[in-house]
N, C-alpha and C positions, 0 to 999 in steps of 0.2 A: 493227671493223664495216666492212663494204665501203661503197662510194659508193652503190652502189643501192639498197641495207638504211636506208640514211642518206635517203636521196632520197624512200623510200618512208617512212618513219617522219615524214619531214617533210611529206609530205603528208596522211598519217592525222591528224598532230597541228594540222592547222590543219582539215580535216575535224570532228573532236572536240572542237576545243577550243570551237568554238559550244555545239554541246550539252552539254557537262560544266559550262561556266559556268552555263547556262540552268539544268540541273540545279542546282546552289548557289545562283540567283537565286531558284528555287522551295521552297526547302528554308529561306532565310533569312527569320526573322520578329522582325520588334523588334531588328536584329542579333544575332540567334542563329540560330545550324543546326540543323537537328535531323538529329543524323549518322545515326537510323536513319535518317529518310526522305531522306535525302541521298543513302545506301549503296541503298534501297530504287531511287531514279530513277539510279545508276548500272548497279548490275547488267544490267539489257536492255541499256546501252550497251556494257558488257564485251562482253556476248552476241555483238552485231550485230559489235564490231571483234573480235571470235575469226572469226567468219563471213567477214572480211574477209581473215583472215590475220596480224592482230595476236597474238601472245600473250598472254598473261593479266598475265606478267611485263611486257612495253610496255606494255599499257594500263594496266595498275596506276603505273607509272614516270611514264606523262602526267599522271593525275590529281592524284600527288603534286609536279609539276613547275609546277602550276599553284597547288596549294593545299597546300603541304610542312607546313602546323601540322594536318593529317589523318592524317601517317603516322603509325600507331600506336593511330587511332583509330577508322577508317574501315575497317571489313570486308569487300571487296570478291572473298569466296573465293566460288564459282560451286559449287554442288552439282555433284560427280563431278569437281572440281579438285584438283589437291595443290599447297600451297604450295612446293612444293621445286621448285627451278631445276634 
């Protein structure tokens, strides 16, 4: 990964990472998540960092780099996406 790919990824993800926690703040009740509505306040965030120039694959990588017990569990494919790299 070049230094400016790096540079820029490091800025989106301090950008996001306000709102993707906010998102899990909102979604948590009694400590529990409810991952659709968790996956539901993600998605427009997907949206807005594809809009950005993130890809689907970074931004899916930040949310699990923040909350890694989601991978697997947390749906975050975007209608008219393919999950293939």
């Amino acid at each position: 990964m070049s230094m400016n790919r790096e540079s820029f990824l490091e800025t989106v993800r301090k950008q996001y990472s306000e709102r993707i926690s906010s998102a899990y703040l909102y979604c948590e009740h009694e400590g529990r998540v409810d991952v659709s509505e968790f996956e539901a306040q993600l998605k427009p965030l997907k949206r807005m960092a594809g809009r950005e120039g993130i890809s689907p694959g970074d931004f899916d990588e930040l949310v699990f780099s923040f909350f890694p017990d989601f991978r697997g569990k947390v749906d975050l494919e975007l209608s008219g996406t393919s999950k293939a790299a």
